[in-house]
ROZAVEX-991175 format. One record per atom (N, C-alpha, C, O): x, y, z; atom name. Coordinates in steps of 0.2 Angstrom, whole numbers, plus 5000, padded with zeros to 4 digits. Last residue first. Example, Ala and Ser with C-alpha at 12.3 -4.5 7.8 and 13.67 -1.06 7.14 Angstrom:
<sites>
    xx    yy    zz   a
  5064  4989  5035   N
  5068  4995  5036  CA
  5064  5000  5039   C
  5067  5006  5040   O
  5066  4972  5039   N
  5062  4978  5039  CA
  5066  4984  5039   C
  5071  4983  5042   O
</sites>
This chain:
<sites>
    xx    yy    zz   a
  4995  4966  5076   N
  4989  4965  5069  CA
  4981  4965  5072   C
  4976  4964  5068   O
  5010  4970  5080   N
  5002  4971  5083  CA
  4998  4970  5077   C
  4997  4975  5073   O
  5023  4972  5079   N
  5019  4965  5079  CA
  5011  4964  5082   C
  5008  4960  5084   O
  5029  4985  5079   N
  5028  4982  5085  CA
  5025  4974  5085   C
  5026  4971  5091   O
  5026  4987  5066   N
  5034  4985  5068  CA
  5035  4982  5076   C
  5040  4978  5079   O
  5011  4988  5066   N
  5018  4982  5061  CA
  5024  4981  5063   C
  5027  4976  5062   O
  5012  4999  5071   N
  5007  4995  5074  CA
  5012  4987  5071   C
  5016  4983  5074   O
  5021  5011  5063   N
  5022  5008  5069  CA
  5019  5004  5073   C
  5021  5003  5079   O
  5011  5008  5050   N
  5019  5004  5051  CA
  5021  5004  5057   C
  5024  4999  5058   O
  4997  5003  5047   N
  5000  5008  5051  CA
  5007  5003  5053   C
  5007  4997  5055   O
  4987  4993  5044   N
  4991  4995  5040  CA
  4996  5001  5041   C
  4999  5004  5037   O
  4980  4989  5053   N
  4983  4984  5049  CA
  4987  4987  5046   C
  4992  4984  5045   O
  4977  4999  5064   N
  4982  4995  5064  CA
  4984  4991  5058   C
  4990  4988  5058   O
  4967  5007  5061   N
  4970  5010  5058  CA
  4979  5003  5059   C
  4985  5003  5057   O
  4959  5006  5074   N
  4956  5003  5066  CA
  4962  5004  5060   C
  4961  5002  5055   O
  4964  5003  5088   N
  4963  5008  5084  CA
  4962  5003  5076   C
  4966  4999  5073   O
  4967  4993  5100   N
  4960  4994  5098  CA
  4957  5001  5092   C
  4951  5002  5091   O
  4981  4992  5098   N
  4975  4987  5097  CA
  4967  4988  5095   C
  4963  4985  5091   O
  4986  5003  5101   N
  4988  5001  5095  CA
  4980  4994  5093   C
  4976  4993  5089   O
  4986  5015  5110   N
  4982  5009  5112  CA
  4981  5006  5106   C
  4975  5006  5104   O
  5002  5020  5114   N
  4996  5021  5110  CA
  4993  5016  5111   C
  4996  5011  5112   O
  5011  5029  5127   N
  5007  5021  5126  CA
  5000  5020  5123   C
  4994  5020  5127   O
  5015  5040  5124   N
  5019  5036  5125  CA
  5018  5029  5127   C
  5021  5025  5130   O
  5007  5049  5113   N
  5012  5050  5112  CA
  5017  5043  5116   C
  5022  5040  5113   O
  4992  5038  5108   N
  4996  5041  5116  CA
  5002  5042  5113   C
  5003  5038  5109   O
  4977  5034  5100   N
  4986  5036  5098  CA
  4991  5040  5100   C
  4994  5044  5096   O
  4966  5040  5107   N
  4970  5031  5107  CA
  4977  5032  5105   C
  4982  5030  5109   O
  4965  5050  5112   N
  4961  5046  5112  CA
  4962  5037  5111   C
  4960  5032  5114   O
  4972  5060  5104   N
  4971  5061  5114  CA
  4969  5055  5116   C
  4971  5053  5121   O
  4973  5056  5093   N
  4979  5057  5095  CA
  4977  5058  5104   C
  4980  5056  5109   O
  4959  5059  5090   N
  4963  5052  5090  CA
  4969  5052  5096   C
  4970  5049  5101   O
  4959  5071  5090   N
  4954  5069  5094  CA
  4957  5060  5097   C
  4957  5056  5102   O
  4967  5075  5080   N
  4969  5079  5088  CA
  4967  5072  5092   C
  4970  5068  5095   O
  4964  5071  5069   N
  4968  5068  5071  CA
  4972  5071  5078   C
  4977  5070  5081   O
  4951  5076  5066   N
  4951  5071  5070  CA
  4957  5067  5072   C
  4957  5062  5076   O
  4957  5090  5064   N
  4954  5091  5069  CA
  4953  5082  5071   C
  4952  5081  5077   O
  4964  5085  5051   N
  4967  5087  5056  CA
  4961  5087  5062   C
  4961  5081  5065   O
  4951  5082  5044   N
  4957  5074  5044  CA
  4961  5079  5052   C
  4961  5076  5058   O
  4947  5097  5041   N
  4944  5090  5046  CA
  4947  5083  5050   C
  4946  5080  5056   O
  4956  5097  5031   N
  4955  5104  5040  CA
  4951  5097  5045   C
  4952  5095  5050   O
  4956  5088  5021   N
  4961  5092  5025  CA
  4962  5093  5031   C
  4966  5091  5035   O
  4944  5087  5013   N
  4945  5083  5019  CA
  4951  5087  5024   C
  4950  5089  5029   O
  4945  5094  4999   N
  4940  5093  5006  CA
  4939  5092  5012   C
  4935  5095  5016   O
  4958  5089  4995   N
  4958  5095  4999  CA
  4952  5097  5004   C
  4952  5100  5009   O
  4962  5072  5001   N
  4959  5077  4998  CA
  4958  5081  5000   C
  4957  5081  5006   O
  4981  5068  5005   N
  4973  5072  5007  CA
  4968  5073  5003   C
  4971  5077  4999   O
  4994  5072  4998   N
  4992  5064  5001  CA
  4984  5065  5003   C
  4981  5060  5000   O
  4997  5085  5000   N
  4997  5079  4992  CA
  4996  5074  4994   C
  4998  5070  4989   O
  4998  5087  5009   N
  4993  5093  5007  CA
  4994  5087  4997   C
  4992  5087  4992   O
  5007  5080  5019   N
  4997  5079  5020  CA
  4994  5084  5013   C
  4988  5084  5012   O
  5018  5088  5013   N
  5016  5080  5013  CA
  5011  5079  5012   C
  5009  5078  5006   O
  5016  5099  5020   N
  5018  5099  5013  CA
  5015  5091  5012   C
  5009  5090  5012   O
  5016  5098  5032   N
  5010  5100  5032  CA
  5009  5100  5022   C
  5005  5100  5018   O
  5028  5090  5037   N
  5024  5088  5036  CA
  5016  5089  5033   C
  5012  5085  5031   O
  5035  5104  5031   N
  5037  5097  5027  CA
  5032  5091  5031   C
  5031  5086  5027   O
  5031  5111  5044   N
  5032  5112  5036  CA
  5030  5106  5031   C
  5025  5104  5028   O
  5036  5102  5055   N
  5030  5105  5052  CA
  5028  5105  5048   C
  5024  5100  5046   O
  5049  5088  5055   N
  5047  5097  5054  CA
  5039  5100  5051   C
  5038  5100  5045   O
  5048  5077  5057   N
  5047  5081  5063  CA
  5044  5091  5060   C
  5042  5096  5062   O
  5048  5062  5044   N
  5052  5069  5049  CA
  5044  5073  5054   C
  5038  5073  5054   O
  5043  5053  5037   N
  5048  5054  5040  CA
  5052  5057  5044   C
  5057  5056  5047   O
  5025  5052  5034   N
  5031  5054  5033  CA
  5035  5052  5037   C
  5033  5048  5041   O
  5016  5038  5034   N
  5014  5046  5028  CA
  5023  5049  5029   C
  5027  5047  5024   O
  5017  5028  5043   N
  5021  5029  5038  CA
  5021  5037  5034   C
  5026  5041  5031   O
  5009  5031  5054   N
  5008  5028  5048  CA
  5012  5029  5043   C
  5009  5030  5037   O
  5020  5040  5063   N
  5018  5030  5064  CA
  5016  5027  5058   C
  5018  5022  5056   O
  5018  5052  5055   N
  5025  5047  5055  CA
  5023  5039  5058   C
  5025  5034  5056   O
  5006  5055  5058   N
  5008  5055  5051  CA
  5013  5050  5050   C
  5013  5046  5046   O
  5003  5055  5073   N
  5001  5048  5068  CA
  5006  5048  5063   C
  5010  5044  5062   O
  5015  5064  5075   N
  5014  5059  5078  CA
  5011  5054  5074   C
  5014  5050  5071   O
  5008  5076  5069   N
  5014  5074  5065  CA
  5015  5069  5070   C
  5020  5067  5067   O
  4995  5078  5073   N
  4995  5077  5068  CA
  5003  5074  5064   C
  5004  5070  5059   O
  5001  5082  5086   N
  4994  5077  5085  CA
  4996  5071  5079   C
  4998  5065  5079   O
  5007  5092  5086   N
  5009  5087  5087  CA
  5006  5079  5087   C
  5009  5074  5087   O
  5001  5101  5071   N
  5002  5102  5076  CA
  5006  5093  5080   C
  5007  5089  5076   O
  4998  5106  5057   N
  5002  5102  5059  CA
  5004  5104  5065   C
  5009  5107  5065   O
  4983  5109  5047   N
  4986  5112  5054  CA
  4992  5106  5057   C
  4989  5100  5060   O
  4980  5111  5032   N
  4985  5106  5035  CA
  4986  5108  5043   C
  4991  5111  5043   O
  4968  5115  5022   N
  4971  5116  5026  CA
  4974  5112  5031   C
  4970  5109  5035   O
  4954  5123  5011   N
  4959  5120  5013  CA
  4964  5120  5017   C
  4967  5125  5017   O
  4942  5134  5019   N
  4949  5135  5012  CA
  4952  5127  5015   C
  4951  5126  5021   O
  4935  5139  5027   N
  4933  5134  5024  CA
  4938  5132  5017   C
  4937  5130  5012   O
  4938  5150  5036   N
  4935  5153  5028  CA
  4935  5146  5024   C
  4936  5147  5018   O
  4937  5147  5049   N
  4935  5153  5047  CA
  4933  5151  5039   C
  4927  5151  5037   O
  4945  5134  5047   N
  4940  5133  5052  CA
  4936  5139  5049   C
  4930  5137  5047   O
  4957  5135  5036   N
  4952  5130  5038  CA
  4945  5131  5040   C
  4940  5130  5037   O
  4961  5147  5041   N
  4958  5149  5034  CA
  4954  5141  5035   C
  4948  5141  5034   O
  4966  5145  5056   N
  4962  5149  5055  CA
  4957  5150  5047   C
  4952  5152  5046   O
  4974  5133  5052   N
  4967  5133  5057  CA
  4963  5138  5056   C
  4957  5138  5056   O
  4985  5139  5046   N
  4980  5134  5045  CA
  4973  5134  5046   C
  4968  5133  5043   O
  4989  5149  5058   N
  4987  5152  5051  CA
  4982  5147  5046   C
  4976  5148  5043   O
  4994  5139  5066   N
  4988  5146  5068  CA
  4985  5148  5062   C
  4979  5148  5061   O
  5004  5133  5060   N
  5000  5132  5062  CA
  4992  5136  5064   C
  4986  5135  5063   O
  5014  5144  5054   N
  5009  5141  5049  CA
  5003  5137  5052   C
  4997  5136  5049   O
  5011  5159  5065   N
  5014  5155  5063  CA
  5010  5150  5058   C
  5004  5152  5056   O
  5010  5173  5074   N
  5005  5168  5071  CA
  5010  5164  5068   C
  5015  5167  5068   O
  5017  5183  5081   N
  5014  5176  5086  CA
  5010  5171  5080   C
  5008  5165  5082   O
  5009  5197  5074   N
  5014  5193  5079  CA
  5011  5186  5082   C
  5006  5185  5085   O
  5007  5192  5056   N
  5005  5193  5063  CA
  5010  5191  5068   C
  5014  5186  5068   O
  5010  5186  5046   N
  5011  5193  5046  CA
  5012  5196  5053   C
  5017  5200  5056   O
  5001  5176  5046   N
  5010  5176  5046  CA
  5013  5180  5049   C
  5017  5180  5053   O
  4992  5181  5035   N
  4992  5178  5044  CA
  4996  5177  5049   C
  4995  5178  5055   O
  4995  5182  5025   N
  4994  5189  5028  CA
  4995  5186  5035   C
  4998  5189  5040   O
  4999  5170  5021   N
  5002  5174  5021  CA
  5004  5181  5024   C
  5009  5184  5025   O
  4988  5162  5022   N
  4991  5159  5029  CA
  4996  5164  5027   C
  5001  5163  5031   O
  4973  5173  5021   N
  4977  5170  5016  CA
  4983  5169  5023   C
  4983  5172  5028   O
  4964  5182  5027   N
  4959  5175  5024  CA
  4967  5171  5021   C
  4967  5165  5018   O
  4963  5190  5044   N
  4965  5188  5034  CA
  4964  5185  5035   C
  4963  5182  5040   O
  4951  5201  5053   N
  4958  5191  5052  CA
  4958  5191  5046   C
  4953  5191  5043   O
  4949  5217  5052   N
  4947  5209  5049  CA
  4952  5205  5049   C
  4956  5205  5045   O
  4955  5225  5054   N
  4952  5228  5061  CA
  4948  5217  5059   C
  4947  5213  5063   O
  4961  5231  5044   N
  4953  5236  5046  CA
  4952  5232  5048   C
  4947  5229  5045   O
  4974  5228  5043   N
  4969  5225  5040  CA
  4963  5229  5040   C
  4961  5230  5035   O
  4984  5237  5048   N
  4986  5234  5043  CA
  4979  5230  5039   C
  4979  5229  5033   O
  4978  5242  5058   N
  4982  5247  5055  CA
  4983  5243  5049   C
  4983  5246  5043   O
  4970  5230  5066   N
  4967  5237  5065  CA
  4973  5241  5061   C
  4971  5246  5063   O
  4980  5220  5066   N
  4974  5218  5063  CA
  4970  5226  5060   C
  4967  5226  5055   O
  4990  5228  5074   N
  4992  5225  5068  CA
  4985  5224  5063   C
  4985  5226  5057   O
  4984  5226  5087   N
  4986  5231  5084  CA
  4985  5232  5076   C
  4981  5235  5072   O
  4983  5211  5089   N
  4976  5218  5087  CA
  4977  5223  5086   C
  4973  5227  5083   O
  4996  5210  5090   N
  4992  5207  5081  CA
  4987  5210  5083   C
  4985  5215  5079   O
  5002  5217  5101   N
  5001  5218  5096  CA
  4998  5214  5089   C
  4998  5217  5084   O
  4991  5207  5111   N
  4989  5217  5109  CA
  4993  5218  5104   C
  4990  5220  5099   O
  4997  5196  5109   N
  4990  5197  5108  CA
  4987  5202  5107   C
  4983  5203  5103   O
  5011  5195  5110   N
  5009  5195  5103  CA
  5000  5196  5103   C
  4997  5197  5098   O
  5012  5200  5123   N
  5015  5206  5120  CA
  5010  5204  5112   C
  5007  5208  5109   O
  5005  5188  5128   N
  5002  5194  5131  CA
  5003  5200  5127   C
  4999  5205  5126   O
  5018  5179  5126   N
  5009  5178  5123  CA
  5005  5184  5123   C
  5002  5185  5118   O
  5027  5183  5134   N
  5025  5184  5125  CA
  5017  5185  5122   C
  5013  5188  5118   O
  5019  5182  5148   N
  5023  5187  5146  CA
  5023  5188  5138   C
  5019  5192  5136   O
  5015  5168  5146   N
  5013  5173  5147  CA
  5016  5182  5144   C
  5014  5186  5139   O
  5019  5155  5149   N
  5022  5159  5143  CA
  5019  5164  5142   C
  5020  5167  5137   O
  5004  5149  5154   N
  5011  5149  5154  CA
  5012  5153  5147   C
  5009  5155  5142   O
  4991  5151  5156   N
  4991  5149  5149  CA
  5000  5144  5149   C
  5001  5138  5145   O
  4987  5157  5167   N
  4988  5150  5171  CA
  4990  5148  5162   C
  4992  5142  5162   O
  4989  5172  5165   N
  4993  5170  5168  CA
  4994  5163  5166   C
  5000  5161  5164   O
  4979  5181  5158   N
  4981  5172  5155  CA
  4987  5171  5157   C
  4991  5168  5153   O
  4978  5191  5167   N
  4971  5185  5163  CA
  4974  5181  5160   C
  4970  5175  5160   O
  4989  5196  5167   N
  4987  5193  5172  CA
  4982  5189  5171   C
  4981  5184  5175   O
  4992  5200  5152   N
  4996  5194  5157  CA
  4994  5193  5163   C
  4997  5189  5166   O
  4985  5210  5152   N
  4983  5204  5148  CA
  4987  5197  5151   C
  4985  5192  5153   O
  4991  5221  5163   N
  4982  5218  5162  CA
  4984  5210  5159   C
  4985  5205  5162   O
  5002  5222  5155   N
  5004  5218  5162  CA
  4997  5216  5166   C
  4997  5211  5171   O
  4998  5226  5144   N
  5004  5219  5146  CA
  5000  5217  5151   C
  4995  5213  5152   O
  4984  5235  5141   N
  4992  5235  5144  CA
  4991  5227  5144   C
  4986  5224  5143   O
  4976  5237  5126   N
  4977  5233  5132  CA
  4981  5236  5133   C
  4983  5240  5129   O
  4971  5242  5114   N
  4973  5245  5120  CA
  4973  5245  5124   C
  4971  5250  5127   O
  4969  5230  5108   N
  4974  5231  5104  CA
  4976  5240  5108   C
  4981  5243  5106   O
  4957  5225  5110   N
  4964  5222  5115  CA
  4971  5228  5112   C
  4976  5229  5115   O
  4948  5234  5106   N
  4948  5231  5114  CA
  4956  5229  5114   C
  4960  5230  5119   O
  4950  5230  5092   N
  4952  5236  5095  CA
  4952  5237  5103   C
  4957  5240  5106   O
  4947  5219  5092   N
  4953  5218  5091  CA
  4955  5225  5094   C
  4959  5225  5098   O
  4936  5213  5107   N
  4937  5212  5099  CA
  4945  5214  5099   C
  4949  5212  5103   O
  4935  5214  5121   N
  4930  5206  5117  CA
  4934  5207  5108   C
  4933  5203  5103   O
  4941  5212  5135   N
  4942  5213  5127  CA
  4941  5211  5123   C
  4944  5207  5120   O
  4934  5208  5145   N
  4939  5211  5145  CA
  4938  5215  5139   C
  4936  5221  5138   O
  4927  5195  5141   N
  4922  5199  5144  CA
  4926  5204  5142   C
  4924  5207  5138   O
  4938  5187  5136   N
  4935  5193  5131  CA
  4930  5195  5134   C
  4926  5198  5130   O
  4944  5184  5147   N
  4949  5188  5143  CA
  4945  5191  5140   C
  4946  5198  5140   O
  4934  5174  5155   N
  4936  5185  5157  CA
  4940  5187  5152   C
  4941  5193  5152   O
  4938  5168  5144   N
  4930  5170  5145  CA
  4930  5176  5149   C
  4926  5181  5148   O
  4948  5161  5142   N
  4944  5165  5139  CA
  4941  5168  5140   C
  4941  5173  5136   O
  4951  5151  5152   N
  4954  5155  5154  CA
  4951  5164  5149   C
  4951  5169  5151   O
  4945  5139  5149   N
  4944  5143  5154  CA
  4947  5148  5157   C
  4945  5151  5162   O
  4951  5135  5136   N
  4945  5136  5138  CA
  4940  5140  5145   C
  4935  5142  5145   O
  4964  5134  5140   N
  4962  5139  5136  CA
  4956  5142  5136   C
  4955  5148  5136   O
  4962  5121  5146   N
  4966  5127  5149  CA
  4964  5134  5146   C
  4962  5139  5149   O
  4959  5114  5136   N
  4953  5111  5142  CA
  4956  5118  5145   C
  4951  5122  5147   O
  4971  5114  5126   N
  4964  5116  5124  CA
  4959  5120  5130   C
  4955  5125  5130   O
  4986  5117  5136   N
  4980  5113  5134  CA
  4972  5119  5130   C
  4969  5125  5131   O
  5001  5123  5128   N
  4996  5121  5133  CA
  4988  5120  5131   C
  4984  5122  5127   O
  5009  5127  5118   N
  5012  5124  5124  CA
  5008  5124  5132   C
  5010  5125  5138   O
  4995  5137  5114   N
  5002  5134  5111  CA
  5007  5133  5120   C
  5007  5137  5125   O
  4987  5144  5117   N
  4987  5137  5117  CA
  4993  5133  5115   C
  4994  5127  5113   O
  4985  5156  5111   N
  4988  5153  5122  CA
  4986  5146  5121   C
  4983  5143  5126   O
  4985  5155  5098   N
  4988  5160  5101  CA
  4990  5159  5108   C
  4995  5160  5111   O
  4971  5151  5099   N
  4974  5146  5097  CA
  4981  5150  5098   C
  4985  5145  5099   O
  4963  5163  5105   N
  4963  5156  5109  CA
  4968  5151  5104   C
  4967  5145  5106   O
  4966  5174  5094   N
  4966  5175  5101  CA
  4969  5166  5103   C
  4975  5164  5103   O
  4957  5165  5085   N
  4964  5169  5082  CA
  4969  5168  5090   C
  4974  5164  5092   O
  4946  5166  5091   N
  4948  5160  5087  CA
  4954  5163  5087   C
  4957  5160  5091   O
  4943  5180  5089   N
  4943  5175  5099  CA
  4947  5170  5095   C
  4953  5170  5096   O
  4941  5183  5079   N
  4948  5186  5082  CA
  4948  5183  5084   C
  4954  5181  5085   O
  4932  5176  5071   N
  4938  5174  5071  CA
  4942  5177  5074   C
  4948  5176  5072   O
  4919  5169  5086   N
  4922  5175  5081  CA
  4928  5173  5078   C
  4931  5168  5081   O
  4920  5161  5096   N
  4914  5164  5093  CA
  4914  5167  5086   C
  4909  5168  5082   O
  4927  5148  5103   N
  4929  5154  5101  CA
  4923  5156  5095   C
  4921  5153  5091   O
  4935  5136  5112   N
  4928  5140  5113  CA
  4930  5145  5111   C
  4934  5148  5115   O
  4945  5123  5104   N
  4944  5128  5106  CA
  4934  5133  5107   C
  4929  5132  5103   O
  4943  5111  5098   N
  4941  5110  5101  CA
  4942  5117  5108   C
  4941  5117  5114   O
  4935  5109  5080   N
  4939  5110  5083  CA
  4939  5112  5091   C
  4933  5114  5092   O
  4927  5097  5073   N
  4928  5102  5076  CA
  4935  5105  5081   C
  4939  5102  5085   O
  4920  5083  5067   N
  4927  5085  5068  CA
  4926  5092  5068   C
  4923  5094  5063   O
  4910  5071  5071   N
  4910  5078  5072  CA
  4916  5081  5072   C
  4918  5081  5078   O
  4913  5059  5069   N
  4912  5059  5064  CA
  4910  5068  5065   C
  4910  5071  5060   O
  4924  5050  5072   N
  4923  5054  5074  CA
  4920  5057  5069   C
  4924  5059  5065   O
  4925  5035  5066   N
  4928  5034  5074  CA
  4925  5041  5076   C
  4922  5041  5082   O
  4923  5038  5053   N
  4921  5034  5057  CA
  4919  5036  5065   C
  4915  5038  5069   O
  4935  5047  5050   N
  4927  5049  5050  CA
  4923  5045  5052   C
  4917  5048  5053   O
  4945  5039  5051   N
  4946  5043  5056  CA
  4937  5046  5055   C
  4933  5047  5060   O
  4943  5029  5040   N
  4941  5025  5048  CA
  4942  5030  5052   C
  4941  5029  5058   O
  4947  5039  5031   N
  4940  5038  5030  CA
  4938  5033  5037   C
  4932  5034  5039   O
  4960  5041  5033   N
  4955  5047  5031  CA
  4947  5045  5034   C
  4943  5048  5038   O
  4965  5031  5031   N
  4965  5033  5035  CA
  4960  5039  5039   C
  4957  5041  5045   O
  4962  5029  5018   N
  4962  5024  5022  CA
  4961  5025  5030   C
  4957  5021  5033   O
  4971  5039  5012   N
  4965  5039  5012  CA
  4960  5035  5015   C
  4954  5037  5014   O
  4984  5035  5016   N
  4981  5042  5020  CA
  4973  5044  5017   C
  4970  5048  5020   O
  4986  5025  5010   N
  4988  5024  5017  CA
  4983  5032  5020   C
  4980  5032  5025   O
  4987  5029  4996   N
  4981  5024  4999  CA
  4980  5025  5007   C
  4975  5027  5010   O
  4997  5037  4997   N
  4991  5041  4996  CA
  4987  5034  4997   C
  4983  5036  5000   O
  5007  5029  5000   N
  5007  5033  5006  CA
  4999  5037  5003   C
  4996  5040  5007   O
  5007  5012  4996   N
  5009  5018  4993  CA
  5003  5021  5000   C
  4998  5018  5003   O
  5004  4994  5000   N
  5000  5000  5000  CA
  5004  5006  5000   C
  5007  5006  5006   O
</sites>
């Protein structure tokens, strides 16, 4: 079985297993959504979740944050960690969102970029979830299966989100990622994947190299 069976295969026992693929931030708008995958990095979803909700009582849009103090925003997303950064790239991209855009999240993982703090993964999710575009969000979820099933070799983001973006239909993409979060928490453990009872054993090379059929 070739790496574009292997990921269509894939594809299609993960729509099974979860057939609601969302993402699992609480975010209403696309700046919140911008905002909360921005204090999620090097920390839980279940974490971000609760930390939201005074942030945007606080400052519910771009212009709102975008004339925050620091040392305000850092104490509302103290428990996020990394604080202090997270805090400086949140009032700056609302800055940046209001002088450079009128105040709207760009549609392209280009302009997104642009942003402090946004990166390819943030930028993914966002034209994914927001504007229904195609899209690879390569988070560690995603680059954990990728390489147990074989699909790739490496660790580097990029080069994984490059991979999935020719192996995927592009339909599928932003959804394939959001169920491979849900897997990834759920059965395919960073350090004792529950290889047996995942549908995706016959043909997953780290399930095979273990002797698990």
């Amino acid at each position: 079985m070739d790496k574009k069976e292997t990921a269509l295969r894939a594809n299609e026992a993960l729509k099974v297993l979860y057939p609601g693929a969302v993402c699992s931030l609480e975010a209403d708008d696309p700046f919140r959504l911008l905002v909360a995958v921005r204090l999620s990095a090097q920390c839980t979803d279940a974490r971000v979740n609760l930390v939201t909700p005074a942030l945007f009582a606080k400052y519910p849009d771009a212009r709102a944050m975008a004339e925050a103090s620091v040392e305000d925003v850092e104490e509302l997303i103290r428990s996020c960690g990394f604080y202090h950064h997270k805090a400086r790239d949140l009032i700056g991209m609302a800055q940046m969102l209001l002088t450079e855009f009128d105040g709207v999240v760009p549609d392209s993982i280009e302009k997104l970029t642009s942003l402090p703090g946004v990166g390819r993964k943030t930028a993914n999710l966002i034209v994914g979830d927001v504007y229904g575009q195609p899209a690879v969000v390569a988070d560690t979820h995603l680059i954990r299966i990728s390489n147990r099933l074989g699909l790739v070799d490496t660790k580097d983001p990029v080069k994984v989100e490059s991979a999935l973006r020719e192996l995927l239909p592009p339909e599928d993409s932003n959804d394939y990622c959001h169920r491979n979060v849900l897997h990834g928490r759920a059965v395919c453990d960073a350090r004792k994947p529950k290889c047996e009872i995942c549908p995706m054993k016959g043909y997953c090379r780290f399930a095979n190299d273990n002797g698990i059929r």
